[in-house]
N, CA, C and O of each residue as an XYZ file, in Angstrom:
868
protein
N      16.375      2.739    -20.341
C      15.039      2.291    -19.955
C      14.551      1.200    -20.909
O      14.806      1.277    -22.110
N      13.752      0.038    -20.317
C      13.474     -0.351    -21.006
C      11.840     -0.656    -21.893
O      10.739     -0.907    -21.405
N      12.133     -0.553    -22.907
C      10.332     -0.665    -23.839
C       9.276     -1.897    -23.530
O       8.178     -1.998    -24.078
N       9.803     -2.809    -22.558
C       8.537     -3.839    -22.231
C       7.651     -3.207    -21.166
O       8.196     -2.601    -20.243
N       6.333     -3.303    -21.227
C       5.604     -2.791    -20.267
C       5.927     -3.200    -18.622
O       6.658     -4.117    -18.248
N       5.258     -2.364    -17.873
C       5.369     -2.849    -16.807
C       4.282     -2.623    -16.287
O       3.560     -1.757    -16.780
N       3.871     -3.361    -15.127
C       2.440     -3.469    -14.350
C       2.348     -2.974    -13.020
O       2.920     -3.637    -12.155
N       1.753     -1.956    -12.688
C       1.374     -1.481    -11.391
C      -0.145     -2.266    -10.827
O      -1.265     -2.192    -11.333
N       0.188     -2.821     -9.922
C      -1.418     -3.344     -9.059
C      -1.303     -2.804     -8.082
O      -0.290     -2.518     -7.443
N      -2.883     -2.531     -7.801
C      -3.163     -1.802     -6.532
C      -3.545     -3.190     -6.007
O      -3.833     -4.177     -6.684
N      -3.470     -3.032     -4.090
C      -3.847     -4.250     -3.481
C      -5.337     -4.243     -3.293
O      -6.175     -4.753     -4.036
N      -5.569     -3.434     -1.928
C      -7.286     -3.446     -1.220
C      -7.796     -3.347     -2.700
O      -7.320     -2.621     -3.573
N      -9.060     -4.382     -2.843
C      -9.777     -4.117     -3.814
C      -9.523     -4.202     -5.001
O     -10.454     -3.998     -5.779
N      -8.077     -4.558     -5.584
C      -7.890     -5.244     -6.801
C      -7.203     -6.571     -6.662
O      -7.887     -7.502     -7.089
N      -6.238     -6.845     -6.261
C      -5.788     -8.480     -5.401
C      -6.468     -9.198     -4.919
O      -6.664    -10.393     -5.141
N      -7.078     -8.217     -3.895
C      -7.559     -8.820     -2.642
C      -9.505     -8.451     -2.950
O      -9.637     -7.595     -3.825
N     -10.326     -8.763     -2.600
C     -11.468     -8.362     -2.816
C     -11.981     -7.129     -1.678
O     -12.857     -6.284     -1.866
N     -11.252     -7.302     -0.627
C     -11.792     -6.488      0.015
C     -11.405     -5.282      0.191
O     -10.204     -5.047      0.323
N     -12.513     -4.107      0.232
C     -12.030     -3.055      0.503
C     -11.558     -2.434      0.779
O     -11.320     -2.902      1.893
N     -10.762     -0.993      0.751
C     -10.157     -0.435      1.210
C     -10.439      0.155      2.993
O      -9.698      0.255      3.971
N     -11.979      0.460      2.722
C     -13.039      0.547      3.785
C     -12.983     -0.635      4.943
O     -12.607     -0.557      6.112
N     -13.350     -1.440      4.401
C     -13.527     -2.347      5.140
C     -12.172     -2.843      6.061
O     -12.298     -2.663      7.273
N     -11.425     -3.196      5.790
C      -9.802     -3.500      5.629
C      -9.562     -2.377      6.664
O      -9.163     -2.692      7.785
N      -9.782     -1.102      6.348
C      -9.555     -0.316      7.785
C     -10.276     -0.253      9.280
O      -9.863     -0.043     10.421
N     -11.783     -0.590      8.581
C     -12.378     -0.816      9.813
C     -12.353     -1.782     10.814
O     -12.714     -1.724     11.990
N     -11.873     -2.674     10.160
C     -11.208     -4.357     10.890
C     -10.362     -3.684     12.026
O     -10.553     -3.456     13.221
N      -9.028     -3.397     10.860
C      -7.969     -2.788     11.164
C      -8.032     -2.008     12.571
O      -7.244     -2.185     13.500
N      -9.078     -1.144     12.554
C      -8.682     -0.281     14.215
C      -9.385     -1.099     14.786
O      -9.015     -1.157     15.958
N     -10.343     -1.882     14.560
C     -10.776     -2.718     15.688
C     -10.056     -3.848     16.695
O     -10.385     -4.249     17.811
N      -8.619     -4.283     15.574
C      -8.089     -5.271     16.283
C      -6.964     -4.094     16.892
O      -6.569     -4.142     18.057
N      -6.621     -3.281     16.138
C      -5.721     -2.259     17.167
C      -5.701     -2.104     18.362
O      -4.726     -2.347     19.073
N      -7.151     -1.532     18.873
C      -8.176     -1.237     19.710
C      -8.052     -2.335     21.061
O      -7.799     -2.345     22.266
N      -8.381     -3.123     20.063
C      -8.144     -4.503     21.092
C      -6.818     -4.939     21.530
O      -6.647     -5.062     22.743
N      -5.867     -5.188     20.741
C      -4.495     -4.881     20.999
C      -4.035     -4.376     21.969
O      -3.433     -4.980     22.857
N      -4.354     -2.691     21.908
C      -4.124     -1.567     23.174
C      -4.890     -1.590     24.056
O      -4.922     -0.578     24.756
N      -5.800     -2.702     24.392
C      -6.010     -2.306     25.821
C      -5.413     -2.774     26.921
O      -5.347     -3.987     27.118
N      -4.964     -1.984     27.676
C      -3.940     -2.109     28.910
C      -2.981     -1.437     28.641
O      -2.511     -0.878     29.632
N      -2.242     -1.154     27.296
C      -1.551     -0.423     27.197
C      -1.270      0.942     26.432
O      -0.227      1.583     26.559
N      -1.661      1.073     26.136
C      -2.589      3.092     25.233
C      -3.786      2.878     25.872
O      -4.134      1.758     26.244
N      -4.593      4.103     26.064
C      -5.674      4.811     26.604
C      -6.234      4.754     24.874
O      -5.499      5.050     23.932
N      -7.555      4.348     24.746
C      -7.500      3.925     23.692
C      -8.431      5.294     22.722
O      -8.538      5.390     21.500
N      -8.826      5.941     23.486
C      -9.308      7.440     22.634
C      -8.090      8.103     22.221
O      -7.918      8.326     21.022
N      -7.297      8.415     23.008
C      -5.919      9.072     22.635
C      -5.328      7.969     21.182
O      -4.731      8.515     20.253
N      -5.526      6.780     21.164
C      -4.654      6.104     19.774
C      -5.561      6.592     18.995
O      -4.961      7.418     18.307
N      -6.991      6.570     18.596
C      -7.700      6.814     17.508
C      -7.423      7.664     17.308
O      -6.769      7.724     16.267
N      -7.560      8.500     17.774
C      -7.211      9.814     17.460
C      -5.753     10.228     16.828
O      -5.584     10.868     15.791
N      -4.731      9.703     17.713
C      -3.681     10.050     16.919
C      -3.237      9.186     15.891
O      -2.461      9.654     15.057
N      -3.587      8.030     15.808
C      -3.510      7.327     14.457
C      -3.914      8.008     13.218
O      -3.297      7.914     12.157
N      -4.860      8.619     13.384
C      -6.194      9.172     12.234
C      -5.314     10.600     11.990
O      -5.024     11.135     10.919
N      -4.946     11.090     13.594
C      -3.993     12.519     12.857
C      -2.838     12.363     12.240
O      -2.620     13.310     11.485
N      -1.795     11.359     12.247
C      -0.788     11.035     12.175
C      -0.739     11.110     10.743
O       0.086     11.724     10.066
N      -2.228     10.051     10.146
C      -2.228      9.242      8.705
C      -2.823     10.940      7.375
O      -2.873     11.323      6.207
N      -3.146     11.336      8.958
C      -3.492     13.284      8.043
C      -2.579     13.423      7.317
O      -2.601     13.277      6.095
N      -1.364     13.821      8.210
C      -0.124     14.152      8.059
C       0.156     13.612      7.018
O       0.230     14.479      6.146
N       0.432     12.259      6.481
C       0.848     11.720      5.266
C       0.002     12.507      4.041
O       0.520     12.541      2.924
N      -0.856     12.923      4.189
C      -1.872     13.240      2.682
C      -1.990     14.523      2.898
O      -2.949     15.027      2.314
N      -1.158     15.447      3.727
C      -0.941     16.878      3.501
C      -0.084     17.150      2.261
O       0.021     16.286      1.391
N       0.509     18.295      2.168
C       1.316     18.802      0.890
C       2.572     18.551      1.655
O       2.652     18.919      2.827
N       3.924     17.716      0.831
C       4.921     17.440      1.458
C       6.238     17.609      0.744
O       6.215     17.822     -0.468
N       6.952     17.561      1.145
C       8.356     17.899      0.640
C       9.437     17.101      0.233
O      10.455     17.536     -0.306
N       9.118     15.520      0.593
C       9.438     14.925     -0.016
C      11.036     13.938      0.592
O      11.618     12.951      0.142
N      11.188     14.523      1.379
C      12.343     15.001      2.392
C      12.339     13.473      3.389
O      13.225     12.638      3.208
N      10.918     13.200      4.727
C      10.724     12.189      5.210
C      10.068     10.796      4.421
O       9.320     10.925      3.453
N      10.399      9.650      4.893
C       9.572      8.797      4.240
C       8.224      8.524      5.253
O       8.106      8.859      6.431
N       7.350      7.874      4.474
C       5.907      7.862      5.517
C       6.475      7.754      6.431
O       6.810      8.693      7.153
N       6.740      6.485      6.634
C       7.529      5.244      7.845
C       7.961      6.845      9.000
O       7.370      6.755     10.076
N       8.724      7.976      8.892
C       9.269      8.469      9.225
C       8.958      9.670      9.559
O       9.508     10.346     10.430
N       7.896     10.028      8.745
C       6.994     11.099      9.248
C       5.383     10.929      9.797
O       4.595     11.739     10.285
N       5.298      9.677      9.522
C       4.049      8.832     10.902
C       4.566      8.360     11.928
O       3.775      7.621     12.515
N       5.510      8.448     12.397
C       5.783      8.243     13.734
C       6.543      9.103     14.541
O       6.767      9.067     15.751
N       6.912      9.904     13.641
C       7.288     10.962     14.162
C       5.860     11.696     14.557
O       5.813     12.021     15.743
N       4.637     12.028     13.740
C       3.424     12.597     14.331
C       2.865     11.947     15.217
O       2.413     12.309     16.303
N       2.917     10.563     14.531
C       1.908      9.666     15.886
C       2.600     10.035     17.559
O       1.998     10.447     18.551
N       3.856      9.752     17.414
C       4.282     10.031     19.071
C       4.007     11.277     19.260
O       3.325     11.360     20.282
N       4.254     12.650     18.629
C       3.896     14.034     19.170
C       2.267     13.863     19.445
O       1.764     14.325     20.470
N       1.547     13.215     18.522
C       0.211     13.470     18.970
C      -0.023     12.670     20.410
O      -0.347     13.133     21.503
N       0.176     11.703     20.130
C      -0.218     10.303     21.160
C       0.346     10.822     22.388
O      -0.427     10.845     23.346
N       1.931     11.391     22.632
C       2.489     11.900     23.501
C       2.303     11.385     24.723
O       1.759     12.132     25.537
N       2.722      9.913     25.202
C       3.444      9.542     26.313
C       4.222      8.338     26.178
O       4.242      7.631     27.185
N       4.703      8.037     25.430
C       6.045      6.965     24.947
C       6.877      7.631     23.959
O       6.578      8.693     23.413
N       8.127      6.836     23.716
C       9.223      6.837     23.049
C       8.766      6.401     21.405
O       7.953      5.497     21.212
N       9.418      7.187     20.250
C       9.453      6.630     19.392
C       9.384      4.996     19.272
O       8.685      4.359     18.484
N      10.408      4.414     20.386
C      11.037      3.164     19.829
C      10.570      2.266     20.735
O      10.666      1.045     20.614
N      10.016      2.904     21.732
C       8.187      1.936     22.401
C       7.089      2.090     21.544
O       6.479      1.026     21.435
N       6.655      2.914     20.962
C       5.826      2.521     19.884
C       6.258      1.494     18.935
O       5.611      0.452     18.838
N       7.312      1.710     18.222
C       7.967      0.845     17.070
C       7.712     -0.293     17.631
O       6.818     -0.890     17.031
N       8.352     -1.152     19.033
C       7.842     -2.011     19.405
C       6.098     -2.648     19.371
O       5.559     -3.691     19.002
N       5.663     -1.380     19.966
C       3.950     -1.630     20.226
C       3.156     -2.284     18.700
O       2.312     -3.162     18.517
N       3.948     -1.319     17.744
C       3.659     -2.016     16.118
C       3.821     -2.999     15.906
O       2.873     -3.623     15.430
N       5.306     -3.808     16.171
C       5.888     -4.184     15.545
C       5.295     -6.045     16.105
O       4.942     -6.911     15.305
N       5.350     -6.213     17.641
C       4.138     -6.849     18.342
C       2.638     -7.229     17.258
O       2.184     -8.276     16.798
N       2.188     -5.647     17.174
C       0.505     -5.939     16.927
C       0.549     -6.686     15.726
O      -0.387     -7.405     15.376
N       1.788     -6.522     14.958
C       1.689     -6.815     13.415
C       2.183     -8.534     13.087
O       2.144     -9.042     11.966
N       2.540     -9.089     14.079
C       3.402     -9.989     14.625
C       1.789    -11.213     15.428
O       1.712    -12.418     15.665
N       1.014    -10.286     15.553
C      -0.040    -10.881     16.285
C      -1.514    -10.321     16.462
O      -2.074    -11.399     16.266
N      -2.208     -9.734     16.612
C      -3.509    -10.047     16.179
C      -3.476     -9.618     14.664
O      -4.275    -10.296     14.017
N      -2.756     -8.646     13.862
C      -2.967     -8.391     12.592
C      -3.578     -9.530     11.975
O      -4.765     -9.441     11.663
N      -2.832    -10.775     11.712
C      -2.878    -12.019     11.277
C      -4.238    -12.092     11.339
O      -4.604    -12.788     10.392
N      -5.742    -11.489     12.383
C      -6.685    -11.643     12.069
C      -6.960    -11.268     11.057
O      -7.658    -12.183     10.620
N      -6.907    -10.506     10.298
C      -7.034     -9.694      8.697
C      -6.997    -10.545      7.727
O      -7.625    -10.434      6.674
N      -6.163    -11.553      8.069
C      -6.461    -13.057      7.165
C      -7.682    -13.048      6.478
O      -7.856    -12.892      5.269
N      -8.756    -13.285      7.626
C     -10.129    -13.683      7.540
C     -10.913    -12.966      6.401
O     -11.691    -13.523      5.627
N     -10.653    -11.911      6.415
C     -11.346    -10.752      5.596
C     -10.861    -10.798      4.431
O     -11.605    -10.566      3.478
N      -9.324    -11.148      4.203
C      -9.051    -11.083      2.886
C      -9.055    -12.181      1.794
O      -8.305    -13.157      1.807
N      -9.784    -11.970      1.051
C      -9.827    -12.599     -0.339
C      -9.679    -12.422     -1.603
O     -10.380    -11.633     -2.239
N      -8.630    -13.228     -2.184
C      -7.999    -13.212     -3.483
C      -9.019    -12.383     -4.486
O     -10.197    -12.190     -4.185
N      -8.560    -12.026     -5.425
C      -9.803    -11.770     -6.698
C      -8.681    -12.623     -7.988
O      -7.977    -12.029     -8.805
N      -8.826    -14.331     -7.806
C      -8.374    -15.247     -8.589
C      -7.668    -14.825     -9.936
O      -6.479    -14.891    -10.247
N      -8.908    -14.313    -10.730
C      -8.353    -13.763    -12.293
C      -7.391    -12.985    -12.338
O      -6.537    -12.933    -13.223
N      -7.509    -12.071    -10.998
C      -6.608    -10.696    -11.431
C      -4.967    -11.347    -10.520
O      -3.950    -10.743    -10.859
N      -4.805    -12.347     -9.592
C      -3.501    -12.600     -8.979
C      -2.842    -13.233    -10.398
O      -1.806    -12.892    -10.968
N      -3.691    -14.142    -10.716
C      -3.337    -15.149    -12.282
C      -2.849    -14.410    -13.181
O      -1.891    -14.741    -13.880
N      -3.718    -12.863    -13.293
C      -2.630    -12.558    -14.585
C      -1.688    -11.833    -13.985
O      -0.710    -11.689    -14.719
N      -1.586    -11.303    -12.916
C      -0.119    -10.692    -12.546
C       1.256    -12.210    -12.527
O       2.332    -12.227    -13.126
N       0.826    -12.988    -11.876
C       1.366    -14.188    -12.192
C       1.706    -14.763    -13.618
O       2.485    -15.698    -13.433
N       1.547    -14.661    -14.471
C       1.653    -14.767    -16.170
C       2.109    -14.243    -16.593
O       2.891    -14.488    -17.511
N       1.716    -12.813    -15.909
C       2.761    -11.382    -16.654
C       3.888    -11.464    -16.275
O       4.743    -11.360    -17.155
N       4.315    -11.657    -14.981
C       5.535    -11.932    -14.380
C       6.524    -13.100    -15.198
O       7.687    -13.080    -15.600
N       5.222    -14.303    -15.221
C       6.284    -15.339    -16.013
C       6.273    -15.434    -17.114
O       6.320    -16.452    -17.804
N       6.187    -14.038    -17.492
C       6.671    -13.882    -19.340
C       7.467    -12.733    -19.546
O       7.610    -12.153    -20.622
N       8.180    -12.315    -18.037
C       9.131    -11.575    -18.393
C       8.743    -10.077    -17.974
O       9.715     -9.335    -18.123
N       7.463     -9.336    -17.433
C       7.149     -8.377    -17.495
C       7.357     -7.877    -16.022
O       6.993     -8.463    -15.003
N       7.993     -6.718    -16.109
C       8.263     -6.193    -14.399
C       6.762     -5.634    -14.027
O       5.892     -5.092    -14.710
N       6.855     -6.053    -12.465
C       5.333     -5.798    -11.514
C       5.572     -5.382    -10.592
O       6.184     -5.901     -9.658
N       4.917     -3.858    -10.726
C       5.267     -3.039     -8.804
C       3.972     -3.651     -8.272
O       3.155     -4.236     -8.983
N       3.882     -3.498     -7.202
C       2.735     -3.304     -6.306
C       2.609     -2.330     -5.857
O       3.286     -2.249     -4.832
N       1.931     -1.240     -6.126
C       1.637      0.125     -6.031
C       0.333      0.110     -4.919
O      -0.837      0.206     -5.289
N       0.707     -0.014     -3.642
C      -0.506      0.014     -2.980
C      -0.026      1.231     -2.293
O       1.091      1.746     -2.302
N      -1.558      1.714     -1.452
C      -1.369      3.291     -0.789
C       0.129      2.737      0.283
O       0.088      1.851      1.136
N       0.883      3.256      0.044
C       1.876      3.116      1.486
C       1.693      3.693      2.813
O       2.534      4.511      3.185
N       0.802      3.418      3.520
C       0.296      3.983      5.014
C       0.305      2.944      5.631
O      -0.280      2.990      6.714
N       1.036      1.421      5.173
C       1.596      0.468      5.712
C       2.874      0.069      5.910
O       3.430      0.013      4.813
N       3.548     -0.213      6.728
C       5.370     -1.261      6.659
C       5.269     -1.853      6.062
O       4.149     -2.280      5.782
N       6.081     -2.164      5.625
C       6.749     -3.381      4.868
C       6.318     -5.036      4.921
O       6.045     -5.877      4.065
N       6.437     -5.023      6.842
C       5.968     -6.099      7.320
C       4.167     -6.352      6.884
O       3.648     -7.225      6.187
N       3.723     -5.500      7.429
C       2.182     -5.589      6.928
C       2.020     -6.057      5.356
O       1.506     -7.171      5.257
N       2.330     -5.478      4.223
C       2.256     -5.535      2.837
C       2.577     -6.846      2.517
O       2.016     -7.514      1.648
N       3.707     -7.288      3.403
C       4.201     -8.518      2.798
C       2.953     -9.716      3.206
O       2.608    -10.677      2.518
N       2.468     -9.328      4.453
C       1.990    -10.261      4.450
C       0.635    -10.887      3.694
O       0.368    -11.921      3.082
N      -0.147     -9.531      4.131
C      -1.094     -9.249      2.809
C      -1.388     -9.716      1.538
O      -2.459    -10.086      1.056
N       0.231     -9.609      0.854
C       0.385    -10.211     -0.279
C       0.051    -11.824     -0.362
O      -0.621    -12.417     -1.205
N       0.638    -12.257      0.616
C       0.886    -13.944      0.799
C      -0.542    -14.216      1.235
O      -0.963    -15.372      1.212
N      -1.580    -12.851      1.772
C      -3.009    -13.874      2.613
C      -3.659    -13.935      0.906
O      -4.520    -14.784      0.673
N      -3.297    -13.211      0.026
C      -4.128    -13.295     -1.523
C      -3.046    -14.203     -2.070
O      -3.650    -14.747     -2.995
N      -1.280    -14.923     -2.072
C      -1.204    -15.940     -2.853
C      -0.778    -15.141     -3.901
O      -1.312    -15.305     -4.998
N       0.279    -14.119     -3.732
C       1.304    -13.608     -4.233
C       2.691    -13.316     -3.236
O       2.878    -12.516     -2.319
N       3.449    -14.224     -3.791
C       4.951    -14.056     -3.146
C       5.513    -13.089     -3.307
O       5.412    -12.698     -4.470
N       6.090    -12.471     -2.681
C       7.086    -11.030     -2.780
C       8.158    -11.271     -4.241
O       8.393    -10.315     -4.980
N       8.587    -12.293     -4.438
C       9.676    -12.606     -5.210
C       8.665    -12.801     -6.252
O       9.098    -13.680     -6.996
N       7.211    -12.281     -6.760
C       6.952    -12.499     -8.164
C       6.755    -11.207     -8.332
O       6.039    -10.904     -9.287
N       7.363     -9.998     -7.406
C       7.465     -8.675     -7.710
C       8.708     -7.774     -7.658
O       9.494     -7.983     -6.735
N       8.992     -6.754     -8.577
C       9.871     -5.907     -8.849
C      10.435     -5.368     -7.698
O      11.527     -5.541     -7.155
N       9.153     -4.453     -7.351
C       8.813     -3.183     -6.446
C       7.946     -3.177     -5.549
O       6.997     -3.461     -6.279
N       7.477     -3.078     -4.501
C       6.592     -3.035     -3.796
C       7.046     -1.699     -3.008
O       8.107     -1.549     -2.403
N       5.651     -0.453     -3.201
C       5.751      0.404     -2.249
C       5.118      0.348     -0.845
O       3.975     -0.066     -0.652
N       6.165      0.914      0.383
C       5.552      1.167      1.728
C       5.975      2.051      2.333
O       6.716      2.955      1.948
N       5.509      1.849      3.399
C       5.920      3.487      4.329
C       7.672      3.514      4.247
O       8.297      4.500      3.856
N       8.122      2.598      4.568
C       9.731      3.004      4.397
C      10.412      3.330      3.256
O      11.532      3.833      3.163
N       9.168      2.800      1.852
C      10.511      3.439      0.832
C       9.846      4.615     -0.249
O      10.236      4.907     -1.379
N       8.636      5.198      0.581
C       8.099      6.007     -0.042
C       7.562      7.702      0.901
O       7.237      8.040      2.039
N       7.757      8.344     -0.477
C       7.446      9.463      0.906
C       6.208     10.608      0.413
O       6.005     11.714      0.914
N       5.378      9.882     -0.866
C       4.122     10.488     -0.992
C       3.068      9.254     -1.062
O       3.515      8.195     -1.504
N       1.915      9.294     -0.724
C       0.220      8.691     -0.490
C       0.076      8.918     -2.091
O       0.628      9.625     -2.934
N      -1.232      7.690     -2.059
C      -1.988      8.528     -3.244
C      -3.268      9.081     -2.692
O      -3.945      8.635     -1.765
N      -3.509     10.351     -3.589
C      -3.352     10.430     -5.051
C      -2.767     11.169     -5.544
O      -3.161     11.883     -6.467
N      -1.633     11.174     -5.020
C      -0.663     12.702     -5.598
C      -0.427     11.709     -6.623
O      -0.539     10.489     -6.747
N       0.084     13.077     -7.568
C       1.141     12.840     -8.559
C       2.512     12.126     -8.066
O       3.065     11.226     -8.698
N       2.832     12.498     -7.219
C       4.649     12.471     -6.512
C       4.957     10.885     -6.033
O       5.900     10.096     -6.092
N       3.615     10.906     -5.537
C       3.642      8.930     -5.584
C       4.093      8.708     -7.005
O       5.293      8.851     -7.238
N       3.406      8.428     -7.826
C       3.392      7.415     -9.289
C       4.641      8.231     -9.576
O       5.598      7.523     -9.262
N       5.203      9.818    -10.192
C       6.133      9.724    -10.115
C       7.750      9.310     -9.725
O       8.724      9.165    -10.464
N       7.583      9.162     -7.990
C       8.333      8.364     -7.349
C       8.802      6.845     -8.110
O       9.816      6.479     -8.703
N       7.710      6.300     -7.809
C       7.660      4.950     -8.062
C       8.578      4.820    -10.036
O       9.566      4.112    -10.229
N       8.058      5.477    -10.901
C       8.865      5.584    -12.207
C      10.348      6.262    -12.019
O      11.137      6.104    -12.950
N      10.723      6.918    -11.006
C      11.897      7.573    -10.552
C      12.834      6.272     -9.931
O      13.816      5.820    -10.520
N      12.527      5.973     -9.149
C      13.155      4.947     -8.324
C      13.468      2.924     -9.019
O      14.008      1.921     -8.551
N      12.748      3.276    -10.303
C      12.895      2.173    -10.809
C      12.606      2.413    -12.291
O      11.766      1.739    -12.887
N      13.455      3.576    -12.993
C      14.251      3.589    -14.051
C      12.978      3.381    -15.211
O      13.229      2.788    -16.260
N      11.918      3.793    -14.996
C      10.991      3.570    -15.838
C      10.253      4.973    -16.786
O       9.882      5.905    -16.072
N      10.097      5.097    -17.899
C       8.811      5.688    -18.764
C       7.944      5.350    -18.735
O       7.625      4.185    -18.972
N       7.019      6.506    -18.343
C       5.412      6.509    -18.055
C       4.686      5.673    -19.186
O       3.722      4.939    -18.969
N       5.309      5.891    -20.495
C       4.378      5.672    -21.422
C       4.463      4.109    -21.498
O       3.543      3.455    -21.986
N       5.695      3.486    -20.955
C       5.548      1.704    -20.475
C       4.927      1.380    -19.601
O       5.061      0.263    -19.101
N       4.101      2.232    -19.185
C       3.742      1.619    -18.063
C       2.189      1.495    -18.004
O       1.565      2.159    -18.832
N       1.336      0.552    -16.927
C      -0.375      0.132    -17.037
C      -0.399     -0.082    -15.589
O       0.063     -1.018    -14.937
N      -1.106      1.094    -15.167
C      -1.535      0.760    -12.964
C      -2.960      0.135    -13.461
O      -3.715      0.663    -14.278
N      -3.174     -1.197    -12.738
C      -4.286     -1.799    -12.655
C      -4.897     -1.415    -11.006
O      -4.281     -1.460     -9.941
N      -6.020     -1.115    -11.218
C      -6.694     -0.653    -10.116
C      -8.170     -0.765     -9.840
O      -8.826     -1.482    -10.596
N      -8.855     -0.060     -8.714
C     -10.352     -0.398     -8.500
C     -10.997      0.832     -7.975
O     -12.215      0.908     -7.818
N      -9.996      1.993     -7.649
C     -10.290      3.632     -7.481
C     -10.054      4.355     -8.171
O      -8.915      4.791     -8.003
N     -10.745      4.921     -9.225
C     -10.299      5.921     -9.883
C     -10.024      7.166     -9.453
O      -9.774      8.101    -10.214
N     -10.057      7.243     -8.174
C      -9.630      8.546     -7.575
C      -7.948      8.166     -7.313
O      -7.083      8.647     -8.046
N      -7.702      7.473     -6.457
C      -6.748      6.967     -6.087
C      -5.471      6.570     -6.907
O      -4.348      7.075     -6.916
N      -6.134      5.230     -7.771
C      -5.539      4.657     -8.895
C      -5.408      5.276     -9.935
O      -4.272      5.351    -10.403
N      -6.534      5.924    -10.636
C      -6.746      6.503    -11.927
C      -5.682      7.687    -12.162
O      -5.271      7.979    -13.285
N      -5.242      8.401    -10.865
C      -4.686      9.447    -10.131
C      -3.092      9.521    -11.026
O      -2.335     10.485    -11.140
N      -2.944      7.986    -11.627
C      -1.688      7.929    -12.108
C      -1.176      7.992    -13.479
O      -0.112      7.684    -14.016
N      -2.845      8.741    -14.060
C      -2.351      9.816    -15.537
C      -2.066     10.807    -15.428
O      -1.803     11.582    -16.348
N      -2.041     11.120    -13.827
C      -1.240     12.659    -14.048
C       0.057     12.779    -13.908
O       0.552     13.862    -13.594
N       0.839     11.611    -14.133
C       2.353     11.229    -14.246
C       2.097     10.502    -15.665
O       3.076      9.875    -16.068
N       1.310     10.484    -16.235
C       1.576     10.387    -17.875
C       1.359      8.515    -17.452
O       2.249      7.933    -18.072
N       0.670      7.681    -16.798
C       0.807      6.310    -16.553
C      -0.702      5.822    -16.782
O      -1.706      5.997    -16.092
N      -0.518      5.182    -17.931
C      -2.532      4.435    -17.892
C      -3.104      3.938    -17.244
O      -2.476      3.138    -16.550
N      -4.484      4.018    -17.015
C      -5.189      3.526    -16.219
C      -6.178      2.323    -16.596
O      -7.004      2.626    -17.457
N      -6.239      1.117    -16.147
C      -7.148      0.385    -16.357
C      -7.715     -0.730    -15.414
O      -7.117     -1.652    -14.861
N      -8.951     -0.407    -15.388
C     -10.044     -0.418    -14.108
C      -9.871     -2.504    -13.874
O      -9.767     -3.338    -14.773
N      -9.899     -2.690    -12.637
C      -9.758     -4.258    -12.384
C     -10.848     -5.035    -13.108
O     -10.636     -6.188    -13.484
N     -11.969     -4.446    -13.301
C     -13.222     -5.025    -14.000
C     -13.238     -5.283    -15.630
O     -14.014     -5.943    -16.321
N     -11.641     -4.210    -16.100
C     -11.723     -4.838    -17.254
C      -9.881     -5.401    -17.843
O      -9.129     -5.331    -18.815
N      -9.951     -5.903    -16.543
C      -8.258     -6.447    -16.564
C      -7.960     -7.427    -17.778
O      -6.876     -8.001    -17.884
N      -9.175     -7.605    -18.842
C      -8.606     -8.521    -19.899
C      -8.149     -7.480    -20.750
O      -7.088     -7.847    -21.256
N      -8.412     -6.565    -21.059
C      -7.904     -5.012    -22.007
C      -6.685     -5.293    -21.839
O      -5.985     -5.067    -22.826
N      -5.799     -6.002    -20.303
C      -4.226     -5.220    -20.521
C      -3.612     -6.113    -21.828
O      -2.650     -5.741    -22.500
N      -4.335     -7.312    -22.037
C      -3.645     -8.654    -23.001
C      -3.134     -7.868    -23.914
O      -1.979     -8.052    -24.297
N      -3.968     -6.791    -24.447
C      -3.690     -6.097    -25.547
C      -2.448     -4.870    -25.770
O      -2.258     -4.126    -26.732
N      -1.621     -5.015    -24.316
C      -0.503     -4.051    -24.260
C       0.853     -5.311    -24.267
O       2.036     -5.207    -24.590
N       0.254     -6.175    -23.890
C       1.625     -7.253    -23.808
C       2.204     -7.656    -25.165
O       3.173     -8.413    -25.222
């Protein structure tokens, strides 16, 4: 393992300015709009919202999100195929998502120093809640003006198989990429969520006072 620190950023609300809240409420609205003509659109809310339950129950560790949200979403939703939904996603994310653009905005200081940290050598997950693909995250990243290639790690539904605020997330994430807790600094803007990642022995420090990390580099 190695002794240089490494940097966890959360996205909604530390990257990006906008909320976690907000960011979802967009979110089912363009869904919404999306599915009409094709989902009955009380039946998606609903099973979207039960599906994303499912992820933040007590779990075993066994499925990844990616794999146990669509496996619920179709039992709930119950009248298509796994792999007509996958499509139906894979579409929405491909096309109106891209409205989400609009809403999102950089938080300048804090992309800059992940950018600095990076180009001085320091590994950077992106530790955002994974109740997104891959595809979504990436893009996200690029509407705030961070390239995928100025990061280590990025967690999502496919390569993770706990939410926060478990423990089993932040553990994961130090499991899967050869790391000690005590190298490590999650920058964040929830202390429920984010903060969540001293109970894997990983510090916490709030986006509002992101000049503190200078002092770990």
């Amino acid at each position: 393992m190695s002794n240089d620190i490494t940097y966890l950023f959360d996205l909604d609300g530390t990257l990006s300015s906008v909320s976690d809240e907000d960011f979802a409420r967009r979110y089912f609205q363009l869904i919404s709009l999306f599915a009409n003509g094709k989902v009955d659109f009380e039946k998606l809310m609903v099973s979207l919202k039960s599906a994303l339950e499912v992820l933040f129950d007590r779990r075993d560790g066994i499925k990844s999100n990616y794999e146990l949200f669509m496996e619920s979403f179709v039992h709930f939703v119950g009248d298509h195929t796994v792999k007509w939904y996958e499509d139906f996603f894979d579409e929405f994310y491909e096309n109106e998502y891209e409205e989400l653009e609009k809403i999102v905005s950089p938080r300048e200081n804090v992309v800059e120093a992940l950018k600095k940290l990076y180009g001085s050598g320091r590994k950077i997950i992106i530790a955002t809640n994974p109740i997104f693909p891959h595809k979504a995250i990436r893009k996200r990243l690029q509407w705030v003006g961070v390239d995928e290639k100025l990061t280590n790690y990025v967690t999502t539904m496919e390569n993770s198989h706990y939410v926060k605020p478990s423990t089993e997330y932040y553990l994961e994430i130090l499991e899967n990429n050869s790391l000690d807790a005590k190298y490590c600094v999650m920058i964040g803007n929830d202390y429920k969520m984010d903060g969540a990642c001293t109970s894997a022995g990983i510090e916490y420090v709030d986006v509002s006072s992101i000049q503190s990390i200078w002092r770990t580099t």
